[in-house]
C-alpha positions, 0 to 999 in steps of 0.5 A: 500500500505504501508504494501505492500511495508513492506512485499516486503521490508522485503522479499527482505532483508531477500532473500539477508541476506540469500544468505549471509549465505549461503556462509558463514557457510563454514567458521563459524562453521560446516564447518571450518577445525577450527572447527568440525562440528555437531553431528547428535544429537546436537542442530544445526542439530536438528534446521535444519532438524525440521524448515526445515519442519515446512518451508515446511508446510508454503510454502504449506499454502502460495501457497493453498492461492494464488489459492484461493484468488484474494485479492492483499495484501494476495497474495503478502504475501503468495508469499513472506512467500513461497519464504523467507522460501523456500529458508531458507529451502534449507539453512537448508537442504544443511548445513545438506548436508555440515555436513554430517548428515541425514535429518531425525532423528528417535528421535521425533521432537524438541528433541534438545529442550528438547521437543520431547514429546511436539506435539503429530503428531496428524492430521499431525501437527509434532511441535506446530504451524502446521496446522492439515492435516483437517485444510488444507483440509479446507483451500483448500475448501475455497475461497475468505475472508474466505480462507484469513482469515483462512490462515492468522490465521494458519499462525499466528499460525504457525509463533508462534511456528516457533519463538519459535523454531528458540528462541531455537536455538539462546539459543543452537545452536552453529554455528554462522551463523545458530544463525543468521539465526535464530534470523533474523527468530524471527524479521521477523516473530514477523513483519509478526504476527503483519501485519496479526493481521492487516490484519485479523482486517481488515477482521472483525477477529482476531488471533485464540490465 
């Protein structure tokens, strides 16, 4: 019950902190007439079109768990990951929408990290720490424990590399509020790996790195 009311807890703060930033981009960075904003090349951009979609892929993992488990706890994290990240990327997408620039770049993924030549896009995982289009095929297949403990190891996985990213942008990027947003992605998901490594204990495994 304890991690329960942390992963609730944890959700809720981060949903208000995000409503916070979204009002404020306008006015820090990107949107102030003090400021220009982004280029489509700069780092900024680059961290919200690429987490955007690594958001995405979460929120799908999220929800394939709840339909295939009826264990509480799992459920309960599943949804709250897809409501906090669903909403951060709304966040990303509409400071995209506020700068004018596209949402899609034809430069490879984390290029604004110096590391367009880093994940292959082999299977569907465009960034490291996506799960492959076969590892979802088979997170659909299962159910109950073994469903749980695949999704919690994809989702460690995934979280890895989400914080690795967002550490990137905390480095580059240059609005303030989106380096917030970021930072607030590291110390949330940093949480969340060690509950799962909890939760997979519990479940007689472990993370897959």
């Amino acid at each position: 019950m304890r991690s329960a009311a942390l992963i609730a807890g944890a959700a809720a703060t981060a949903l208000v902190a995000a409503g916070a930033i979204t009002y404020a981009v306008a006015e820090d960075g990107g949107g102030s007439s003090n400021s220009p904003a982004p280029t489509a090349d700069s780092a900024d951009a680059g961290f919200a079109r690429d987490m955007a979609v690594h958001h995405q892929q979460a929120v799908e993992m999220s929800y394939i768990v709840r339909d295939r488990t009826k264990n509480v706890e799992v459920r309960r994290l599943a949804y709250d990951i897809a409501q906090t990240q669903a909403n951060q990327r709304g966040m990303l997408l509409g400071w995209l929408d506020l700068w004018g620039l596209p949402k899609v770049s034809a430069d490879p993924p984390m290029t604004w990290m110096g590391m367009g030549d880093m994940a292959s896009g082999k299977d569907g995982a465009l960034m490291p720490g996506m799960a492959t289009n076969t590892e979802l095929k088979k997170l659909n297949t299962l159910s109950g424990k073994p469903a749980e403990v695949l999704f919690l190891q994809l989702m460690t996985d995934h979280h890895k590399g989400g914080i690795h990213m967002a550490e990137g942008c905390v480095e580059k990027c240059r609005v303030g509020v989106e380096k917030r947003l970021a930072q607030g992605m590291v110390d949330a998901q940093q949480s969340e790996i060690q509950l799962m490594a909890d939760m997979l204990k519990d479940r007689g495994a472990k993370a897959r790195s």
